[in-house]
MITOR-725692 format. One record per atom (N, C-alpha, C, CB): atom name; x, y, z. Coordinates in Angstrom, 2 decimals. Each point is the difference from the previous one (the first is absolute). Last residue first. Glycine has a CB too. Example, Ala and Ser with C-alpha at 12.3 -4.5 7.8 and 13.67 -1.06 7.14 Angstrom:
REC, N, 12.85, -2.25, 7.08 $
REC, CA, 0.82, 1.19, 0.06 $
REC, C, -0.77, 1.09, 0.73 $
REC, CB, 1.18, -0.63, -2.15 $
REC, N, -0.89, -5.09, 2.08 $
REC, CA, -0.89, 1.19, 0.00 $
REC, C, 0.90, 1.20, 0.00 $
REC, CB, -1.89, -1.17, 1.25 $
//
This chain:
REC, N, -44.53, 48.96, 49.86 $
REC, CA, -0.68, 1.25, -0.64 $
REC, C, -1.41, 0.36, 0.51 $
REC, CB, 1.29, -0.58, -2.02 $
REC, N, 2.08, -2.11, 4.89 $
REC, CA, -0.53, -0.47, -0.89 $
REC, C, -0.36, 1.79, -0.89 $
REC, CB, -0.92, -2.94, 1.52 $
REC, N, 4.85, 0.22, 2.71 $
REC, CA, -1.02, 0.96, -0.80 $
REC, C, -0.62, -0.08, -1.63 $
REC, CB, 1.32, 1.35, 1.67 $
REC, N, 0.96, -4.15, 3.02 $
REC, CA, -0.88, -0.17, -1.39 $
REC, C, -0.50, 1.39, 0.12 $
REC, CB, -0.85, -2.70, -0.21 $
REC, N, 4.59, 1.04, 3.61 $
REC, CA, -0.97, 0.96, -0.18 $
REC, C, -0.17, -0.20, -1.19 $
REC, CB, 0.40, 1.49, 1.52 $
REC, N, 2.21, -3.92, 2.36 $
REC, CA, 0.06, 0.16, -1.21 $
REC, C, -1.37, 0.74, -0.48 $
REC, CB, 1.68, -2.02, -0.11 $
REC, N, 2.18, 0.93, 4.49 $
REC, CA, -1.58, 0.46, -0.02 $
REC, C, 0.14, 0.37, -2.29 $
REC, CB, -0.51, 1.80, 3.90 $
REC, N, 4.40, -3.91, -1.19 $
REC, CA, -1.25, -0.57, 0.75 $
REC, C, -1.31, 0.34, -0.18 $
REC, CB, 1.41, -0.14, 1.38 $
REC, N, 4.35, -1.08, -3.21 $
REC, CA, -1.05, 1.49, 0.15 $
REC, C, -1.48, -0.58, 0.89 $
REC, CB, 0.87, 1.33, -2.91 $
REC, N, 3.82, -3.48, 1.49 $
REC, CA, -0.61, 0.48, 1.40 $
REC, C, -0.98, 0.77, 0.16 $
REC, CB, 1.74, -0.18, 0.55 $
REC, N, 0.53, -2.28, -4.21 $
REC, CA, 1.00, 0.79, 0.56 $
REC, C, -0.79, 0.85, 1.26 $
REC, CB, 1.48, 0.15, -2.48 $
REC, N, -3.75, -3.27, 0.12 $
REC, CA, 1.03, -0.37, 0.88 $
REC, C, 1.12, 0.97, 0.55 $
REC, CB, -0.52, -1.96, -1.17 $
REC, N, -3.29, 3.00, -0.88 $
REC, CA, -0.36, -0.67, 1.19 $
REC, C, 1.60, -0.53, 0.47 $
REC, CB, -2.86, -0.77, -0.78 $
REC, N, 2.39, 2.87, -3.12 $
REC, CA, 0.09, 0.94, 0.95 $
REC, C, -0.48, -0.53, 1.52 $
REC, CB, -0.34, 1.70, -2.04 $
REC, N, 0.54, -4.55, -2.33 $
REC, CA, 1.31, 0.25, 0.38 $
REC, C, -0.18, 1.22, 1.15 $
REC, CB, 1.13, -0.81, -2.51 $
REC, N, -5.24, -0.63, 1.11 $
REC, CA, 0.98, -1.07, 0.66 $
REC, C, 1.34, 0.53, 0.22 $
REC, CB, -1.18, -1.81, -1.10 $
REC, N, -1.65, 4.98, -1.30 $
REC, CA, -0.02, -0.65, 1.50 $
REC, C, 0.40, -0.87, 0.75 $
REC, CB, -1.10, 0.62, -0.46 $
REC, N, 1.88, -0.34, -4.40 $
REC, CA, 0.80, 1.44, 0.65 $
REC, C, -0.61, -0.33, 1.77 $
REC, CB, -0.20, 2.39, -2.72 $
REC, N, -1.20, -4.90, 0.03 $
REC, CA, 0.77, -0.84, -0.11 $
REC, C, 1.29, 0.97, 0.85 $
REC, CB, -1.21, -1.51, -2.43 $
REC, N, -3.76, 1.81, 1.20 $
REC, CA, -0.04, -1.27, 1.24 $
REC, C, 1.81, 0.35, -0.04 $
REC, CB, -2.58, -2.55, -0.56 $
REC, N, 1.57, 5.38, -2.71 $
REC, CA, -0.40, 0.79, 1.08 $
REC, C, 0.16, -1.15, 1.51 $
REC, CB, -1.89, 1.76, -1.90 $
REC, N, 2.81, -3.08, -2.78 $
REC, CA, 1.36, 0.69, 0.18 $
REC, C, -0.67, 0.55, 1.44 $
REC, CB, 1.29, 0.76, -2.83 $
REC, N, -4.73, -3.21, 0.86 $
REC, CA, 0.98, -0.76, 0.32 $
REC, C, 1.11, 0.65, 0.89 $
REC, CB, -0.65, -1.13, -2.04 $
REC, N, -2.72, 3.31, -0.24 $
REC, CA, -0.20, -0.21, 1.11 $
REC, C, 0.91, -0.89, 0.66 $
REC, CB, -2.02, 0.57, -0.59 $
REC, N, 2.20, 0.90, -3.56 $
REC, CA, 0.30, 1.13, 0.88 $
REC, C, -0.32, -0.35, 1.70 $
REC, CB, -0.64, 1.63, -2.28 $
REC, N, 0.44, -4.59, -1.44 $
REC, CA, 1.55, 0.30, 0.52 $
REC, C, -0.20, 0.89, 0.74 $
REC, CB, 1.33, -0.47, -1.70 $
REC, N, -5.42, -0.72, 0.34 $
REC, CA, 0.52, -0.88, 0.60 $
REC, C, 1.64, -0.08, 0.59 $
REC, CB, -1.97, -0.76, -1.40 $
REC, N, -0.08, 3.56, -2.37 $
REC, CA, -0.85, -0.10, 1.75 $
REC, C, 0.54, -0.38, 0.93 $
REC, CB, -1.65, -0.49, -0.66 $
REC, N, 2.88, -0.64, -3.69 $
REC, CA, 0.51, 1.55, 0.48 $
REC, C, -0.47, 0.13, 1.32 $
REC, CB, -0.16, 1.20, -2.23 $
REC, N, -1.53, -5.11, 0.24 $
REC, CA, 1.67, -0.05, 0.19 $
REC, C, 0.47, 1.36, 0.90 $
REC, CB, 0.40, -1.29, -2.62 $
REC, N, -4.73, 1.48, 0.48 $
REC, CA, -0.10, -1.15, 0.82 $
REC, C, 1.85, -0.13, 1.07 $
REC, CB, -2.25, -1.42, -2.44 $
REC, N, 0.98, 3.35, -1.75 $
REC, CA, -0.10, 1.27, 0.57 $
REC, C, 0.14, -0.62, 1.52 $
REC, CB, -1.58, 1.54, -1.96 $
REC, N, 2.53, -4.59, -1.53 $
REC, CA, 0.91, 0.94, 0.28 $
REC, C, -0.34, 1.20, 1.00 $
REC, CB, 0.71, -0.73, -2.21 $
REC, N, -3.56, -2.75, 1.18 $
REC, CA, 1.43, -0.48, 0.29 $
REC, C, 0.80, 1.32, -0.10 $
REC, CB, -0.23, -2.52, -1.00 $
REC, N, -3.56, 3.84, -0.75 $
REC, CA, -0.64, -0.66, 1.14 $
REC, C, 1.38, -0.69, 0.77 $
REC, CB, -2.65, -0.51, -1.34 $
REC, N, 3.25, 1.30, -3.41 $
REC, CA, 0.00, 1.43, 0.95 $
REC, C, -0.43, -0.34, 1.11 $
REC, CB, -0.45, 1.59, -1.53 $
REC, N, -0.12, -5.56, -1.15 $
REC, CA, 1.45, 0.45, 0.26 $
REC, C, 0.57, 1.22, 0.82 $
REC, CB, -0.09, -1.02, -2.00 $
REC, N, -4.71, -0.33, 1.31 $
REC, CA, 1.00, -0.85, 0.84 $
REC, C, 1.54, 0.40, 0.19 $
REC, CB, -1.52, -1.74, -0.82 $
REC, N, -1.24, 3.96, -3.05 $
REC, CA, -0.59, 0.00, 1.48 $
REC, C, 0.67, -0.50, 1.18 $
REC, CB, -1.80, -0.21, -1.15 $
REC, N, 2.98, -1.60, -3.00 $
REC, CA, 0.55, 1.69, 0.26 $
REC, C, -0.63, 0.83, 1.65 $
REC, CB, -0.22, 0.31, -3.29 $
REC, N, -1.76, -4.50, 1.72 $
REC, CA, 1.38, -0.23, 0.45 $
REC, C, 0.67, 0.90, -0.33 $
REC, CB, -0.06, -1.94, -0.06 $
REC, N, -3.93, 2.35, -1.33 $
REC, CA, -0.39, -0.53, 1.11 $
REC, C, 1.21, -0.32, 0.73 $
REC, CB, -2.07, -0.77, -0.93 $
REC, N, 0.57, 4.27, -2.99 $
REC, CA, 0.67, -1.60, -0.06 $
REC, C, -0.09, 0.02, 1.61 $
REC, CB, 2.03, -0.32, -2.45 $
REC, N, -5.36, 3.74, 0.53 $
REC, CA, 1.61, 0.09, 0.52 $
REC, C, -0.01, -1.86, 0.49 $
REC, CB, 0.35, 3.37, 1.28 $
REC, N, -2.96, -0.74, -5.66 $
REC, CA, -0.54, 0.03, 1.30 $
REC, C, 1.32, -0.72, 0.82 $
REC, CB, -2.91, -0.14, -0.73 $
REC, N, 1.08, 1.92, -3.54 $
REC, CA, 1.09, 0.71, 0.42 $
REC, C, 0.43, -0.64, 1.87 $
REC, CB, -0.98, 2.48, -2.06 $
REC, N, -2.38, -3.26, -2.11 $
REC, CA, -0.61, 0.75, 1.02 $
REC, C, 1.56, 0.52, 1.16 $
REC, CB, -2.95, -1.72, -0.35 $
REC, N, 3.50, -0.61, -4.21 $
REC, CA, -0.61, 1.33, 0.07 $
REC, C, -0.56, 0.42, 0.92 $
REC, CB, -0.17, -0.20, -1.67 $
REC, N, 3.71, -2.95, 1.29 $
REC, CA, 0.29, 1.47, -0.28 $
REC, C, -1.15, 0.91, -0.13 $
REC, CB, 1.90, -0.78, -1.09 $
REC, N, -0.95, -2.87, 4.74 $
REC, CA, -0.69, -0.05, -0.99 $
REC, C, 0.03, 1.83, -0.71 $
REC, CB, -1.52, -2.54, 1.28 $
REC, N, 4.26, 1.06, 2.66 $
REC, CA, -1.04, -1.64, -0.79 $
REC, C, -0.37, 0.01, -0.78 $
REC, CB, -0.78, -0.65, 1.13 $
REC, N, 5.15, 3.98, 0.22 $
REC, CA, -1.96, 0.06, 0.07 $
REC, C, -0.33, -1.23, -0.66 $
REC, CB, -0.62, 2.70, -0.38 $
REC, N, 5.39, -1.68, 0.83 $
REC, CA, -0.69, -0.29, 1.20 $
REC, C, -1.15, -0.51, -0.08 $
REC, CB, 1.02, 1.45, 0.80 $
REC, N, 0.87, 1.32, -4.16 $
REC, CA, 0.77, -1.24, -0.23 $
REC, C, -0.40, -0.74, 1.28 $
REC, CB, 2.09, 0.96, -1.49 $
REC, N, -3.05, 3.27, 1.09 $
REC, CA, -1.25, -0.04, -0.61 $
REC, C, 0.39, -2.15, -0.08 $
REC, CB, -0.54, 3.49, -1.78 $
REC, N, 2.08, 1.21, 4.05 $
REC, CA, 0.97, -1.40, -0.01 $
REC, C, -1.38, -1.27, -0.31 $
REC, CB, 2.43, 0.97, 2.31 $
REC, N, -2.30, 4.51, -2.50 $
REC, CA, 0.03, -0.60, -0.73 $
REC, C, 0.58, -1.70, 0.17 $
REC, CB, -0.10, 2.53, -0.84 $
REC, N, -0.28, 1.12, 3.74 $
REC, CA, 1.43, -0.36, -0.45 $
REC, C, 0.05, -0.93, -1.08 $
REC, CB, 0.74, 0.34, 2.16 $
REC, N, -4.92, 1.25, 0.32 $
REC, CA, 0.68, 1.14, -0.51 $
REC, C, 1.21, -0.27, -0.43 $
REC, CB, -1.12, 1.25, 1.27 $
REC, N, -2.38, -4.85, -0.25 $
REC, CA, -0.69, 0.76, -1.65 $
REC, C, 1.66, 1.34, 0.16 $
REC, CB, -4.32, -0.10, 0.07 $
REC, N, 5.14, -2.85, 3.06 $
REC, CA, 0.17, -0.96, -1.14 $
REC, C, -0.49, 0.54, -0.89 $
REC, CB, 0.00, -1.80, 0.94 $
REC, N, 0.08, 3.70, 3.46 $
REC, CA, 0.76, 0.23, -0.24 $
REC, C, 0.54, -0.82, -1.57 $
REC, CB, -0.09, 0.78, 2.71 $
REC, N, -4.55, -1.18, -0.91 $
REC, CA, 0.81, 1.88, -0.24 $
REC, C, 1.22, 0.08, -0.42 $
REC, CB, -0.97, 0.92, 1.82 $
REC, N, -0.88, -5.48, -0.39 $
REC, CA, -0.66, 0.43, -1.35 $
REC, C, 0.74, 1.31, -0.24 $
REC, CB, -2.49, -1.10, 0.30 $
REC, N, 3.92, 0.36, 4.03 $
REC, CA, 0.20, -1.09, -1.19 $
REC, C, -0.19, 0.42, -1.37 $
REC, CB, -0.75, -1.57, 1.51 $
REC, N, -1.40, 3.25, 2.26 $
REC, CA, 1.47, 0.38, -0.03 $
REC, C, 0.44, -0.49, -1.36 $
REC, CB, 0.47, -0.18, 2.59 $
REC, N, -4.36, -2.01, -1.47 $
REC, CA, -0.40, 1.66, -0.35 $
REC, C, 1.73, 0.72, -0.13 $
REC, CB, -2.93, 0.21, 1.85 $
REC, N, 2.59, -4.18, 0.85 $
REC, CA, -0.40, -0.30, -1.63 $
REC, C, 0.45, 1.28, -0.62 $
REC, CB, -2.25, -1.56, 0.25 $
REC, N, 2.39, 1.83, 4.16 $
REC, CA, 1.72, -0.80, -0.67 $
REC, C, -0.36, -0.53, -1.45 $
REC, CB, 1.06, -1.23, 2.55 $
REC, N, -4.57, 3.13, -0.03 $
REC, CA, 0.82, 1.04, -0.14 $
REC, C, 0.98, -0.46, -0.71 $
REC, CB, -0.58, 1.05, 1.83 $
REC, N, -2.34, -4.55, -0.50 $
REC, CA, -0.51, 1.03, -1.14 $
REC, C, 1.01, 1.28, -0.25 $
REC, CB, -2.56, -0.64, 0.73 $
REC, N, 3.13, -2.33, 3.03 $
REC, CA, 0.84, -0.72, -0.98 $
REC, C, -0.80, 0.66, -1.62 $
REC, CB, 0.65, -2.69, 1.96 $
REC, N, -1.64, 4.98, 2.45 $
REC, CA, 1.55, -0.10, -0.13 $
REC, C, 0.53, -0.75, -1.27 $
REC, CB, 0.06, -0.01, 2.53 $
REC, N, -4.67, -0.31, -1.15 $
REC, CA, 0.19, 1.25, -0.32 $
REC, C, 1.50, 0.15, -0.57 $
REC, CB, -1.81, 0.68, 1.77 $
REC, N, 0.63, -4.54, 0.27 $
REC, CA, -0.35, 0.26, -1.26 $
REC, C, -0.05, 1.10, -0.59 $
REC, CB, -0.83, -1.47, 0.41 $
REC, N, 1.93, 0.52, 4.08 $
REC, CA, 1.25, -0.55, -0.96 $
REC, C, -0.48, 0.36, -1.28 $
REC, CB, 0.84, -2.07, 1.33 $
REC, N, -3.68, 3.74, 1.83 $
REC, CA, 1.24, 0.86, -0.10 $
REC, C, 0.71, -0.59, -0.97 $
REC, CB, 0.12, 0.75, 2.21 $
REC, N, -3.64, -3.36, -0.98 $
REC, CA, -0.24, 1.25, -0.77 $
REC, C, 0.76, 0.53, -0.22 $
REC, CB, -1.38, 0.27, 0.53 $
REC, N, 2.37, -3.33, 2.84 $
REC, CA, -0.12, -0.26, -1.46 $
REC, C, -0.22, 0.64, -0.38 $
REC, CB, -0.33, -1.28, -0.18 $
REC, N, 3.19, 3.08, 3.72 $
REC, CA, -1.19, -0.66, -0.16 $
REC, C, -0.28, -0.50, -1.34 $
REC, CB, -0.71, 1.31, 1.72 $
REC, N, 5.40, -1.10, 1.16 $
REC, CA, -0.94, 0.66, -0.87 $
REC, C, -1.19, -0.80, -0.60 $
REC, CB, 1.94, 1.35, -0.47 $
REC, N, 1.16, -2.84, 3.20 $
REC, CA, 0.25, 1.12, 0.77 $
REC, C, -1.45, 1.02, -1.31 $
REC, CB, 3.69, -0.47, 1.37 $
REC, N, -1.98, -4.38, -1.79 $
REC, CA, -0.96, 0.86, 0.84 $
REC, C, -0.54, 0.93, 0.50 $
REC, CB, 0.48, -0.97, -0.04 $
REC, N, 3.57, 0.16, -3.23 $
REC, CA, -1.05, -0.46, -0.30 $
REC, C, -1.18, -0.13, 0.81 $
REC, CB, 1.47, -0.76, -1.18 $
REC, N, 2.86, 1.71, 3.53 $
REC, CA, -0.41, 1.25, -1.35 $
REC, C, -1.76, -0.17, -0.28 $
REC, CB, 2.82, -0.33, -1.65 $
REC, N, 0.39, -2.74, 4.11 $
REC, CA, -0.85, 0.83, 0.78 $
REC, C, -0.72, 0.58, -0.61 $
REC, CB, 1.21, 0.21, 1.33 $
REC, N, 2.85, -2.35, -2.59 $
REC, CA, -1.11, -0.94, -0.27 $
REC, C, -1.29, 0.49, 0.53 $
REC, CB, 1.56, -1.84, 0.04 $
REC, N, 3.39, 3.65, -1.59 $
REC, CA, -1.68, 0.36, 0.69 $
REC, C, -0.78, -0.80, -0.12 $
REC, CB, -0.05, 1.87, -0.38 $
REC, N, 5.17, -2.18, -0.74 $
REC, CA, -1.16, -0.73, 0.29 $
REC, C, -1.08, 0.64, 0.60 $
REC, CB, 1.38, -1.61, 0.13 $
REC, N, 2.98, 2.87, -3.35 $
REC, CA, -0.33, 0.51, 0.92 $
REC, C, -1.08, -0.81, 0.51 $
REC, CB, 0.88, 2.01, -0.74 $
REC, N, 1.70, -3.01, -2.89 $
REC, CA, 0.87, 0.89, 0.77 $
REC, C, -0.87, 0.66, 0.88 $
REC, CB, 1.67, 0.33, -1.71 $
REC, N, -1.87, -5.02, -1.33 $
REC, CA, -0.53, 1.03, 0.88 $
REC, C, 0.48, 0.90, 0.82 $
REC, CB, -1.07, -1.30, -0.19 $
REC, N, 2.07, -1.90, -4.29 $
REC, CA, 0.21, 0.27, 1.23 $
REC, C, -0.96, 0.79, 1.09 $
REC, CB, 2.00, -0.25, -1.23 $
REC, N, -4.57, -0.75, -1.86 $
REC, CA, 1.10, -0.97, 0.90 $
REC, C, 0.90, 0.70, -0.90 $
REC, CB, -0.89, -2.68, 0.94 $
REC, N, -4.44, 4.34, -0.10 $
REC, CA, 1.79, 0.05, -0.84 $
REC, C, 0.80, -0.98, 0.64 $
REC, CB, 0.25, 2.61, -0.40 $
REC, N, -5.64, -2.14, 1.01 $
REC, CA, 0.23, -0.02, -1.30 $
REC, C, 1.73, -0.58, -0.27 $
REC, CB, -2.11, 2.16, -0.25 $
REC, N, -0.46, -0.60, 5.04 $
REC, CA, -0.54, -1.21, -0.49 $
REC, C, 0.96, -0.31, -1.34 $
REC, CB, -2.65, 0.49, 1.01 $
REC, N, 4.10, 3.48, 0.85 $
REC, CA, 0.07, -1.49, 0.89 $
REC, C, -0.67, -1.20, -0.20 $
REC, CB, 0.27, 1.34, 1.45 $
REC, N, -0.39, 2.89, -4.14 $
REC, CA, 1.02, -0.71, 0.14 $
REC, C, 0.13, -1.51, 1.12 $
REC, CB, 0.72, 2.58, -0.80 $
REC, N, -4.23, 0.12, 0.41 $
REC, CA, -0.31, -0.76, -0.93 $
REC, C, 1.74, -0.59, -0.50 $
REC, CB, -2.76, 1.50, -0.63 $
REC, N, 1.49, 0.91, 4.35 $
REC, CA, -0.90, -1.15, 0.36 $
REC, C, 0.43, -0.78, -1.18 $
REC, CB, -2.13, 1.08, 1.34 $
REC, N, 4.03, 3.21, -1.56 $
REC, CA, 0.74, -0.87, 0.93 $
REC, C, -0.62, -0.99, 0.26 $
REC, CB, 0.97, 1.49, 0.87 $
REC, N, -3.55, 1.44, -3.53 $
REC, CA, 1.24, -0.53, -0.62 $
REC, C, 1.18, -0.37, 0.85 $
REC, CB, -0.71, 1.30, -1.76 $
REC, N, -3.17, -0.03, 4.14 $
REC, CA, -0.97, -0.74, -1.29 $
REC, C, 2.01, -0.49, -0.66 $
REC, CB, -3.56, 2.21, -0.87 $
REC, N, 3.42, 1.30, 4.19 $
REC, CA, 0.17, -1.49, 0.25 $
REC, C, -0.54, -0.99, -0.95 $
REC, CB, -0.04, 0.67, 2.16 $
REC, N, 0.00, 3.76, -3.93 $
REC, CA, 1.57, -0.24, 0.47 $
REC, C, -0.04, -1.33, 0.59 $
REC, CB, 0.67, 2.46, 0.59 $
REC, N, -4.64, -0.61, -1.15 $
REC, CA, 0.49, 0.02, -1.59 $
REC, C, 1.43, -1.74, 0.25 $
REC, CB, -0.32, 4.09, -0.78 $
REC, N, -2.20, -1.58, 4.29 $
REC, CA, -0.54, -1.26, -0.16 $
REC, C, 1.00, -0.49, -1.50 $
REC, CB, -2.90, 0.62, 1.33 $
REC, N, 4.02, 3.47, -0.25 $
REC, CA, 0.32, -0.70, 1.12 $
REC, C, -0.28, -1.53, -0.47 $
REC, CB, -0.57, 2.06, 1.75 $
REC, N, -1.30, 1.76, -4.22 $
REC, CA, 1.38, -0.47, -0.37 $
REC, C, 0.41, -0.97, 1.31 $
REC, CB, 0.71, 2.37, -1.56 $
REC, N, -4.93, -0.68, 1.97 $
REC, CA, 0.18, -0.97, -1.19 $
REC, C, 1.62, -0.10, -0.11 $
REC, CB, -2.39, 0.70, -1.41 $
REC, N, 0.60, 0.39, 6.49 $
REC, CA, 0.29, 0.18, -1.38 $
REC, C, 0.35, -0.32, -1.09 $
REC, CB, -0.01, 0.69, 0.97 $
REC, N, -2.59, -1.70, 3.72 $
REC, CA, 1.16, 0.05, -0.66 $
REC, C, -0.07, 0.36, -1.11 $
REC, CB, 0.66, -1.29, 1.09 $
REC, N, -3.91, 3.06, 3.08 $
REC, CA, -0.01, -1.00, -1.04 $
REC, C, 1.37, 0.01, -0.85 $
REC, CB, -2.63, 0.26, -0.08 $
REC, N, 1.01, 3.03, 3.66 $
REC, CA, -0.20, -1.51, 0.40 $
REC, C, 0.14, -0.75, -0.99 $
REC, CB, -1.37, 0.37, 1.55 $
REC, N, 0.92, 3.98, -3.96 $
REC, CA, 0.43, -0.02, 1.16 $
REC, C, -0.62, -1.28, 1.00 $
REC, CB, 0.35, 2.63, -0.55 $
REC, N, 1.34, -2.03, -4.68 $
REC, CA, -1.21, 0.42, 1.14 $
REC, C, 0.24, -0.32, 1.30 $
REC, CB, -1.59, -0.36, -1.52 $
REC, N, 4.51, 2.32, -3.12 $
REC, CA, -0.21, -1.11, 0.89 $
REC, C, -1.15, 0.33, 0.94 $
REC, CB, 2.43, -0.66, -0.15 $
//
């Protein structure tokens, strides 16, 4: 990581709570905040990695049944989406269960709450 500047997994992380909040119904968590919070460049960087992931994990498990086209191998567009919803989801609970553990410590009285980060 650099120093004054956020980190790719971070931006990573609000990128798939932005993209839950725009994309899932139900919605288990609303960041509607997320999606600004990161710059364009960044999103595109972010939505090339979620390619590149993709393709890797479709040439090494062989899930060749995905690919558009058998001979350039190249990754179905709604497999994409589907992992994107799910990695999207995961995010999103974790952050959910965190609004949901503070609320309940507010009421039971607590007053000072502390974000630690990596």
């Amino acid at each position: 990581m650099k120093e004054n500047q956020a980190s790719f997994t971070a931006m990573s992380v609000a990128y798939m709570r932005a993209y839950h909040s725009m994309h899932d119904t139900p919605k288990i968590f609303d960041d509607f905040l997320a999606y600004d919070l990161i710059p364009e460049e960044k999103r595109a960087l972010i939505e090339q990695h979620l390619i590149e992931q993709n393709v890797t994990c479709v040439r090494q498990f062989n899930y060749y049944k995905y690919a558009t086209s058998q001979s350039n191998r190249t990754i179905n567009s709604e497999l994409l989406m589907q992992e994107t919803h799910l990695y999207a989801g995961i995010f999103s609970s974790r952050a959910r269960y965190a609004e949901d553990a503070l609320e309940k410590a507010v009421k039971q009285g607590v007053k000072q709450y502390v974000i630690l980060g990596a």
